[in-house]
N, CA, C and O atoms as a GROMACS GRO file, in nm:
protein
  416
    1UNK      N    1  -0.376  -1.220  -2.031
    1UNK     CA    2  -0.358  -1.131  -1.917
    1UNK      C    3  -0.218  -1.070  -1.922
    1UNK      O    4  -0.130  -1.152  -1.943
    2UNK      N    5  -0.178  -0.936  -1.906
    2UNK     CA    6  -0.084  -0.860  -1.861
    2UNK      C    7  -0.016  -0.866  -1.775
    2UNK      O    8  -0.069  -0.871  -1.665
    3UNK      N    9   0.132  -0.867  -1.782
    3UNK     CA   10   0.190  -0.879  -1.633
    3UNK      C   11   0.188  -0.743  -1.604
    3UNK      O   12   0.223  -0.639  -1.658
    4UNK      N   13   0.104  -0.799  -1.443
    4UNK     CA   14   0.083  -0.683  -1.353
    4UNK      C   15   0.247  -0.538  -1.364
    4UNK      O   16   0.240  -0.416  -1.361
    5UNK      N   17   0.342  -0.610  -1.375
    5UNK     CA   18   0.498  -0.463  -1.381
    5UNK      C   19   0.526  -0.497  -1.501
    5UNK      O   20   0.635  -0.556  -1.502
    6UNK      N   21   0.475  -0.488  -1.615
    6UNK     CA   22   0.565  -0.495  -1.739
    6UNK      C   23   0.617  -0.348  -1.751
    6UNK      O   24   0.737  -0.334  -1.775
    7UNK      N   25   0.499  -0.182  -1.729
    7UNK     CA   26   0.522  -0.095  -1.733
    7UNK      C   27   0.562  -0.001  -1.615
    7UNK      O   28   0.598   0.117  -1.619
    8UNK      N   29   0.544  -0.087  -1.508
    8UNK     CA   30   0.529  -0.071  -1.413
    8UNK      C   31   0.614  -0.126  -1.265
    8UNK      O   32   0.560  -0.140  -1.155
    9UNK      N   33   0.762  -0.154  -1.298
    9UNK     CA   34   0.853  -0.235  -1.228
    9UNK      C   35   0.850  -0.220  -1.129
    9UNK      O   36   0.822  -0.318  -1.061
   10UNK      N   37   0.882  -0.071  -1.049
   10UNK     CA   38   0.864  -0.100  -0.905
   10UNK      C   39   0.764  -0.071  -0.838
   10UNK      O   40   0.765  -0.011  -0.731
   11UNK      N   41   0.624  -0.132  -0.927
   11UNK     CA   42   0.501  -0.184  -0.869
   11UNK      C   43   0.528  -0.321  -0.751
   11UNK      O   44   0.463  -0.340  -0.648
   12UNK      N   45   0.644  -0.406  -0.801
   12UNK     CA   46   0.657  -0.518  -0.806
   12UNK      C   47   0.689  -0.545  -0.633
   12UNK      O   48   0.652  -0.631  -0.553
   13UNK      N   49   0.817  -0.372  -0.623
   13UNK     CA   50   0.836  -0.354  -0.466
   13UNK      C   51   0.721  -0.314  -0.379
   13UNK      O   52   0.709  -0.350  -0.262
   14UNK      N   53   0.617  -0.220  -0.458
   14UNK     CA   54   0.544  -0.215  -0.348
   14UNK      C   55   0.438  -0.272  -0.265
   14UNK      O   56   0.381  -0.241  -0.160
   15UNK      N   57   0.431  -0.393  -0.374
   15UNK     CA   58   0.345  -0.519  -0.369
   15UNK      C   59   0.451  -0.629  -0.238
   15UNK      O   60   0.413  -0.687  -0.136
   16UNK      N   61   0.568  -0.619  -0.293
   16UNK     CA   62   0.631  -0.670  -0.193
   16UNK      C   63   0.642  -0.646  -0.046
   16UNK      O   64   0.647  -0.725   0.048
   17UNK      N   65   0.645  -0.506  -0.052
   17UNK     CA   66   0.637  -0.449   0.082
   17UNK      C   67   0.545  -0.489   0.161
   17UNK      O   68   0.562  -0.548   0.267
   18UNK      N   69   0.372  -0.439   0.078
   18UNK     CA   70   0.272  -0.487   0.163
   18UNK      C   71   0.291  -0.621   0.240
   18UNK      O   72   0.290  -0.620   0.364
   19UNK      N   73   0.310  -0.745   0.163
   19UNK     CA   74   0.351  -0.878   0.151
   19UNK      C   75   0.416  -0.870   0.292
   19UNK      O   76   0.347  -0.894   0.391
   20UNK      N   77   0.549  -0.838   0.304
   20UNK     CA   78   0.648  -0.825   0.433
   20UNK      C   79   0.568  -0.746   0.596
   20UNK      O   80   0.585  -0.759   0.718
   21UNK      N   81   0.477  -0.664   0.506
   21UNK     CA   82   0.402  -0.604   0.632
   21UNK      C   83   0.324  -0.656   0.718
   21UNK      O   84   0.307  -0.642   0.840
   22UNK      N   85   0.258  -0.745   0.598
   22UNK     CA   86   0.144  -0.870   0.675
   22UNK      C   87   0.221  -0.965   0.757
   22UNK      O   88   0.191  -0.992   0.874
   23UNK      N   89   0.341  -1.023   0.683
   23UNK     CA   90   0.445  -1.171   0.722
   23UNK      C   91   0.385  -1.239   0.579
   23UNK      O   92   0.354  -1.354   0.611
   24UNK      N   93   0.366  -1.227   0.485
   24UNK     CA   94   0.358  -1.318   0.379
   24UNK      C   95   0.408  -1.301   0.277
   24UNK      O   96   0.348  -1.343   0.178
   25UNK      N   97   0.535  -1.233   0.259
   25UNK     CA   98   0.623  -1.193   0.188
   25UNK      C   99   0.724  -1.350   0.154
   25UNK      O  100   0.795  -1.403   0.239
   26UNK      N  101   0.705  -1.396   0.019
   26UNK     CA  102   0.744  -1.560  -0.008
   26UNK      C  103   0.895  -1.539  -0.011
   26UNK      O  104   0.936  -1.425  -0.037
   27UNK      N  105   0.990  -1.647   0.015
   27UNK     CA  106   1.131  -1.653  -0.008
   27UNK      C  107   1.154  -1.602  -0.160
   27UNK      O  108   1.212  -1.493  -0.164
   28UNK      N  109   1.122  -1.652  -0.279
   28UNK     CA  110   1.156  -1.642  -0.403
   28UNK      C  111   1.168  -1.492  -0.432
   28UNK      O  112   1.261  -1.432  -0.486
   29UNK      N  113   1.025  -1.433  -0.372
   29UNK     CA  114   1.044  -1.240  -0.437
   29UNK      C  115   1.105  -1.190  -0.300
   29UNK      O  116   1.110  -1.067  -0.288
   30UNK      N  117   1.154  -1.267  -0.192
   30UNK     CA  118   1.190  -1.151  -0.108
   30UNK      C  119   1.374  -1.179  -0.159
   30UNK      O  120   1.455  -1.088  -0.146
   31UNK      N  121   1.411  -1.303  -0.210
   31UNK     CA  122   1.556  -1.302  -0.254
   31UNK      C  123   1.559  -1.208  -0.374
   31UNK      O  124   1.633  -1.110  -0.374
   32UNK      N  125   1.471  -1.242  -0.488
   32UNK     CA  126   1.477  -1.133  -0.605
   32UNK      C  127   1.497  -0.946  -0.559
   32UNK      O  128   1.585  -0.865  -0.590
   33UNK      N  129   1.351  -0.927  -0.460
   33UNK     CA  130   1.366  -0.776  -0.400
   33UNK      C  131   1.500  -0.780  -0.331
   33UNK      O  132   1.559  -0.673  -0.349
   34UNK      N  133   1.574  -0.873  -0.254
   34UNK     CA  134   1.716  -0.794  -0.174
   34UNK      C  135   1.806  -0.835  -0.302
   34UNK      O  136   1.918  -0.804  -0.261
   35UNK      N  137   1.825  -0.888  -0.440
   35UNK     CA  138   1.913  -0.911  -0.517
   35UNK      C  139   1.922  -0.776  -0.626
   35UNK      O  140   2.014  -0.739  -0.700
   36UNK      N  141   1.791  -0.722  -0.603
   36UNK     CA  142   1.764  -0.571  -0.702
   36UNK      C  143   1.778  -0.485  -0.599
   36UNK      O  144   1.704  -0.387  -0.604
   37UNK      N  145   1.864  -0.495  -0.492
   37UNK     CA  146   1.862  -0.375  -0.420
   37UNK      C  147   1.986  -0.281  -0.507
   37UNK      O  148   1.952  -0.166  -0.538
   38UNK      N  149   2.139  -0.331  -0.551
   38UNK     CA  150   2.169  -0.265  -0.597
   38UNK      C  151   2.135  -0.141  -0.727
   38UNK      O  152   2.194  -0.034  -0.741
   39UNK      N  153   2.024  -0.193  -0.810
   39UNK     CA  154   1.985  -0.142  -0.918
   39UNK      C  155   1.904  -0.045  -0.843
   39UNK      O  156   1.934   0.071  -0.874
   40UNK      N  157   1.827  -0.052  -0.769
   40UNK     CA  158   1.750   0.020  -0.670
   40UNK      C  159   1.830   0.161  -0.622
   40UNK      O  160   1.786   0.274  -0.638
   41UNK      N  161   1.922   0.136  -0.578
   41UNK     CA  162   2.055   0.195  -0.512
   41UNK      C  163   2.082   0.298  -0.623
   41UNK      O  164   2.093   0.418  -0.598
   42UNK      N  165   2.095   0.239  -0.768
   42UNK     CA  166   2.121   0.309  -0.878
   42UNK      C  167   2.007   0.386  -0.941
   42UNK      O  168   2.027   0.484  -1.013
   43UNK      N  169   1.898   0.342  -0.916
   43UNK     CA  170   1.833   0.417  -1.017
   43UNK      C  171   1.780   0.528  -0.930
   43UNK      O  172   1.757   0.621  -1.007
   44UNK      N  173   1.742   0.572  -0.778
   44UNK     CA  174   1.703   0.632  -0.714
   44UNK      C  175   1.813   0.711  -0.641
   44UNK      O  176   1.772   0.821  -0.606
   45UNK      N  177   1.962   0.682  -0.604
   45UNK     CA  178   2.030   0.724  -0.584
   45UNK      C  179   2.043   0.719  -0.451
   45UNK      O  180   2.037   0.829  -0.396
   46UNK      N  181   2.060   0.624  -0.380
   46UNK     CA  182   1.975   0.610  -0.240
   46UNK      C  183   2.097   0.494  -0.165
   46UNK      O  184   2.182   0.423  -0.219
   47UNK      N  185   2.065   0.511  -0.041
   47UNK     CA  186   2.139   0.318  -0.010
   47UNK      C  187   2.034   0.296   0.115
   47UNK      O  188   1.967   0.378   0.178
   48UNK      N  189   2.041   0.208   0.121
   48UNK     CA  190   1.914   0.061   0.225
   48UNK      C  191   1.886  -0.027   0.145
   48UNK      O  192   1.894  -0.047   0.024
   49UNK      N  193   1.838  -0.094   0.268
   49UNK     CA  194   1.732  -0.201   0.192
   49UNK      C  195   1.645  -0.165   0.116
   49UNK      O  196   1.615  -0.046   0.102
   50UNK      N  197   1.586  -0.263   0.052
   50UNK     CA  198   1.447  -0.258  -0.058
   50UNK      C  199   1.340  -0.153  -0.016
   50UNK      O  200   1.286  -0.057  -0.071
   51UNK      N  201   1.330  -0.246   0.174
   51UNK     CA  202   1.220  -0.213   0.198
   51UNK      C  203   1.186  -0.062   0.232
   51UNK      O  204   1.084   0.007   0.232
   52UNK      N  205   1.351  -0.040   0.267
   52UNK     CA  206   1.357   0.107   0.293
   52UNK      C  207   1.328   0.224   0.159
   52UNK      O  208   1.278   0.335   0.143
   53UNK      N  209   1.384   0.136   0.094
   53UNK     CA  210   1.394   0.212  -0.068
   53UNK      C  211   1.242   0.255  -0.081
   53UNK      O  212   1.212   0.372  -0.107
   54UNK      N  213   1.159   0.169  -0.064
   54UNK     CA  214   1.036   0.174  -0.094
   54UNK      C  215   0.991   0.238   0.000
   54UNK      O  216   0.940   0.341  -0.043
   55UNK      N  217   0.984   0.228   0.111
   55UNK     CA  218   0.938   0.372   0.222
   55UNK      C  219   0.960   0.506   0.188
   55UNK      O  220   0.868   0.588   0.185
   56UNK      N  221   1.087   0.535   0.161
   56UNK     CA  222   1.110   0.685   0.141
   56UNK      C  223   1.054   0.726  -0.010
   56UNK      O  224   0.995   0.829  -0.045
   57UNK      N  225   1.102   0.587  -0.100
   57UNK     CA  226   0.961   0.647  -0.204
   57UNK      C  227   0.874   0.681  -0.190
   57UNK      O  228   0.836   0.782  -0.249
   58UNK      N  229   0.792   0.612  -0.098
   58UNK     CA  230   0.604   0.591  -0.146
   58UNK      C  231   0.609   0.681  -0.035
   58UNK      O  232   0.495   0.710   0.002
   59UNK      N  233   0.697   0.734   0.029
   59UNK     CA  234   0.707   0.831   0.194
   59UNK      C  235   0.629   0.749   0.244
   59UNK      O  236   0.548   0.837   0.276
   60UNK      N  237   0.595   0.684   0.270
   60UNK     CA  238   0.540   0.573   0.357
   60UNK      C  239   0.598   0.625   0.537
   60UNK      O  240   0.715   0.618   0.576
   61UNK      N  241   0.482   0.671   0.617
   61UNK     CA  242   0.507   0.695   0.739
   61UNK      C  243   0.588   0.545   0.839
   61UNK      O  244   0.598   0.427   0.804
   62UNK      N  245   0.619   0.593   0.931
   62UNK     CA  246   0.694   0.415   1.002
   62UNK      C  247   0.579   0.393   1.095
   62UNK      O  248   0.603   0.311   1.184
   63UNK      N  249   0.439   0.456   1.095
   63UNK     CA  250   0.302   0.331   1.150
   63UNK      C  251   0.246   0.262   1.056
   63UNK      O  252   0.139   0.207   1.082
   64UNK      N  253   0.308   0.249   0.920
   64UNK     CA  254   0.229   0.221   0.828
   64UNK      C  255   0.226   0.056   0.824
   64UNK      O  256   0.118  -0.003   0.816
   65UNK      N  257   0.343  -0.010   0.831
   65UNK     CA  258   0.355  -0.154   0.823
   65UNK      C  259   0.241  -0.226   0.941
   65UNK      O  260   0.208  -0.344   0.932
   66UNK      N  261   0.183  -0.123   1.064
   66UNK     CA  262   0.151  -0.200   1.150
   66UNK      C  263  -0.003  -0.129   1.076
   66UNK      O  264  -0.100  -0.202   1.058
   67UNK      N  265  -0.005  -0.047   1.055
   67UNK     CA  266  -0.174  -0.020   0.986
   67UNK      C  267  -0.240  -0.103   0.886
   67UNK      O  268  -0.362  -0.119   0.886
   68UNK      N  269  -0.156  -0.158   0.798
   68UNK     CA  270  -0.162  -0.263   0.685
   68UNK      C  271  -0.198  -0.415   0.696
   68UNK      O  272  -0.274  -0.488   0.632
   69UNK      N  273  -0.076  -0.445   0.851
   69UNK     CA  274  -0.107  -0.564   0.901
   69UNK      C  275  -0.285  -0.548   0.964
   69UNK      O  276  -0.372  -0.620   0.917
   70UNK      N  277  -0.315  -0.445   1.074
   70UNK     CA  278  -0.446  -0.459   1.082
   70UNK      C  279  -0.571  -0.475   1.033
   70UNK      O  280  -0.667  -0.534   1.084
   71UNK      N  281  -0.556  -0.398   0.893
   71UNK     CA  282  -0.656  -0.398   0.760
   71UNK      C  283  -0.653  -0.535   0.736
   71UNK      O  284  -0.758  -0.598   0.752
   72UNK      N  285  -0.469  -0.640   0.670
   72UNK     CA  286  -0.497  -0.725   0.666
   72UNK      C  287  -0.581  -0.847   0.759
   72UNK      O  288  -0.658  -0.940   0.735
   73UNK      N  289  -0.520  -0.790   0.869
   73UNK     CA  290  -0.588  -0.975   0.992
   73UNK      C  291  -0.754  -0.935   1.002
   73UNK      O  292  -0.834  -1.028   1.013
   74UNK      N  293  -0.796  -0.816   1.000
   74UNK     CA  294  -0.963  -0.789   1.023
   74UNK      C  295  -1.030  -0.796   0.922
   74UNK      O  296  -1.146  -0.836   0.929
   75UNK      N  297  -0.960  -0.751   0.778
   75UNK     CA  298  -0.996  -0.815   0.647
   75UNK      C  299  -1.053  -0.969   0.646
   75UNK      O  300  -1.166  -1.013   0.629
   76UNK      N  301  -0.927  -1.030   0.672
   76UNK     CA  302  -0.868  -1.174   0.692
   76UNK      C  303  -1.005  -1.269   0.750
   76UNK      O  304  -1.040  -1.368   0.685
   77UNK      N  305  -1.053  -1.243   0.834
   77UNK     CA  306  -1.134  -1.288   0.882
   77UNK      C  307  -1.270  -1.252   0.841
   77UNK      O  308  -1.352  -1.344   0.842
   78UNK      N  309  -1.319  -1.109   0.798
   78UNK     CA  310  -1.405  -1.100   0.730
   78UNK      C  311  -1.422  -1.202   0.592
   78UNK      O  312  -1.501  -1.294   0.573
   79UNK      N  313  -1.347  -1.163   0.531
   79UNK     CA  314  -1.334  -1.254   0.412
   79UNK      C  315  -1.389  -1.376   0.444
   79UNK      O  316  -1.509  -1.402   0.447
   80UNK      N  317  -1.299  -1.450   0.466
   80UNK     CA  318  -1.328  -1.583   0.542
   80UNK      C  319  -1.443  -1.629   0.572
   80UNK      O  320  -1.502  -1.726   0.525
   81UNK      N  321  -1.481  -1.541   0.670
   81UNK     CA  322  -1.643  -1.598   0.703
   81UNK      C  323  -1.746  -1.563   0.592
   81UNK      O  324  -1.852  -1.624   0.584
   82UNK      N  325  -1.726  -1.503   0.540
   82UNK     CA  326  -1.825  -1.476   0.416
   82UNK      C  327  -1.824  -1.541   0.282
   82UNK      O  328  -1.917  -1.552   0.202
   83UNK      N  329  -1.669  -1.591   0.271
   83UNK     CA  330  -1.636  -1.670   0.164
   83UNK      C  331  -1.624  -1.811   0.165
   83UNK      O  332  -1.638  -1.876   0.061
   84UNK      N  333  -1.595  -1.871   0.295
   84UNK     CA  334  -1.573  -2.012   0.310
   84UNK      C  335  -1.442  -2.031   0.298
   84UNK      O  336  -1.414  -2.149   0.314
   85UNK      N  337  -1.348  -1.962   0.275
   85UNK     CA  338  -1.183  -1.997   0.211
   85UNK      C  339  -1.109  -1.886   0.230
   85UNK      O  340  -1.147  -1.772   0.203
   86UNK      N  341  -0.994  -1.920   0.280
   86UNK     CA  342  -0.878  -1.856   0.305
   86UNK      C  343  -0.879  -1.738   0.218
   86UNK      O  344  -0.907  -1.736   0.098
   87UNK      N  345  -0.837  -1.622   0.308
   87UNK     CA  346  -0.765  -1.496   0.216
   87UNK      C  347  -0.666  -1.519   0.130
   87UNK      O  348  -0.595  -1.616   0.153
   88UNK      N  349  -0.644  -1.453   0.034
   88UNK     CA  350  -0.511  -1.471  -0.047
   88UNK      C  351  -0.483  -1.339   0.008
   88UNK      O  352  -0.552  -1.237   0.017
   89UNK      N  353  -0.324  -1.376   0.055
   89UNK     CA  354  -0.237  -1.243   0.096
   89UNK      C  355  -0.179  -1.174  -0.033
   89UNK      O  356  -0.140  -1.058  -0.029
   90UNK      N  357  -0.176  -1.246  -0.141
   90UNK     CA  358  -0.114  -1.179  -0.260
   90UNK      C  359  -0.221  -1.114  -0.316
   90UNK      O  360  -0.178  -1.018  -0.379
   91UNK      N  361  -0.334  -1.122  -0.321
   91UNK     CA  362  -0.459  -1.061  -0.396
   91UNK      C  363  -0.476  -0.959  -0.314
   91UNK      O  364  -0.532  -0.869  -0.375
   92UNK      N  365  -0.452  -0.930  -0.196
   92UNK     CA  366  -0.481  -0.892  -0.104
   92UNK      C  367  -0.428  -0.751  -0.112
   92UNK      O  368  -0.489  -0.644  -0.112
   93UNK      N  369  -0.234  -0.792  -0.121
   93UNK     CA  370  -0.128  -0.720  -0.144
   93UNK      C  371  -0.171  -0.608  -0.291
   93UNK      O  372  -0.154  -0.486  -0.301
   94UNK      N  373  -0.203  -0.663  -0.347
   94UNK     CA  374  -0.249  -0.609  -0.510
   94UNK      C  375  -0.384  -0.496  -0.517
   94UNK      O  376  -0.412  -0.409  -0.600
   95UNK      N  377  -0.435  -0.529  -0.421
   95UNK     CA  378  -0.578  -0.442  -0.442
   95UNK      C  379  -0.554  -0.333  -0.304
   95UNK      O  380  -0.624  -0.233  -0.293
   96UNK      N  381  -0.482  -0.356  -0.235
   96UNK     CA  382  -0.406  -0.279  -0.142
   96UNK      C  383  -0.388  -0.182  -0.190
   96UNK      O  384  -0.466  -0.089  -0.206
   97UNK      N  385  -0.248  -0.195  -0.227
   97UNK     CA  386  -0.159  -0.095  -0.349
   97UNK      C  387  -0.247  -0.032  -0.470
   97UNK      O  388  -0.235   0.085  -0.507
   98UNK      N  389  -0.341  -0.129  -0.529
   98UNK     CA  390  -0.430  -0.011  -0.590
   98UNK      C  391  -0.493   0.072  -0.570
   98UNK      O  392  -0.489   0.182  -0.626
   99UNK      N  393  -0.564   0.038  -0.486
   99UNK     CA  394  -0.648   0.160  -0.398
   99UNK      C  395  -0.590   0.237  -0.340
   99UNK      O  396  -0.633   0.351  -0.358
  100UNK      N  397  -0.462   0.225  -0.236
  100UNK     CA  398  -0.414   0.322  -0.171
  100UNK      C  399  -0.248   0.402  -0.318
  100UNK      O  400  -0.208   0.518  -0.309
  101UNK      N  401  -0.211   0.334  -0.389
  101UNK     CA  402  -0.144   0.390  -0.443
  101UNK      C  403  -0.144   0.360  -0.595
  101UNK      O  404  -0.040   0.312  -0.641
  102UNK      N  405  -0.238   0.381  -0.672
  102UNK     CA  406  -0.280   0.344  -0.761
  102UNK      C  407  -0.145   0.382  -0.932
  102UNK      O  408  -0.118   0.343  -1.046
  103UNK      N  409  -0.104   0.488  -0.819
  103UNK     CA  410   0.024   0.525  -0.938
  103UNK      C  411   0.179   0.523  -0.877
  103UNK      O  412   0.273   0.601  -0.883
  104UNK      N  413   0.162   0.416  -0.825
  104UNK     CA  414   0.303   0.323  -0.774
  104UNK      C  415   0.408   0.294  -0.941
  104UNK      O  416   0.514   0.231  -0.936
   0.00000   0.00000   0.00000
């Protein structure tokens, strides 16, 4: 299997983002995403946070974090009852971003 950003690095933020939108954004990639903010800073030419970085990229409107969370929690529960087992918020995060931004 391929890592999902080998060609594709700041796939990695927008996967993160989703992640932060729901609340399931893990300590480990949310220290890595605020530790690449400077390179971020550099390669886009920009200053904020990550998460901001990644908004004005993807232009991401500011209802969007709360539209994402809804998909996720009504998802969430669909799933669930049909599957027997917990959503994965990271699988979740991933097929998100593909469908809605497939060339992140």
């Amino acid at each position: 299997m391929t890592d999902r950003y080998t060609d594709k690095p700041f796939l990695r933020f927008v996967d993160a983002w989703v992640l932060q939108a729901i609340g399931h954004l893990d300590a480990a990639t949310a220290t890595y995403c605020k530790a690449m903010e400077p390179q971020l800073h550099k390669s886009f030419g920009t200053t904020g946070s990550w998460p901001a970085i990644v908004a004005r990229q993807m232009k991401f409107g500011p209802d969007l974090p709360a539209q994402v969370r809804k998909i996720w929690e009504d998802g969430k529960a669909r799933f669930e009852q049909a599957n027997g087992r917990p959503a994965d918020p990271v699988q979740f995060a991933m097929i998100y971003v593909d469908r809605n931004f497939g060339n992140a």
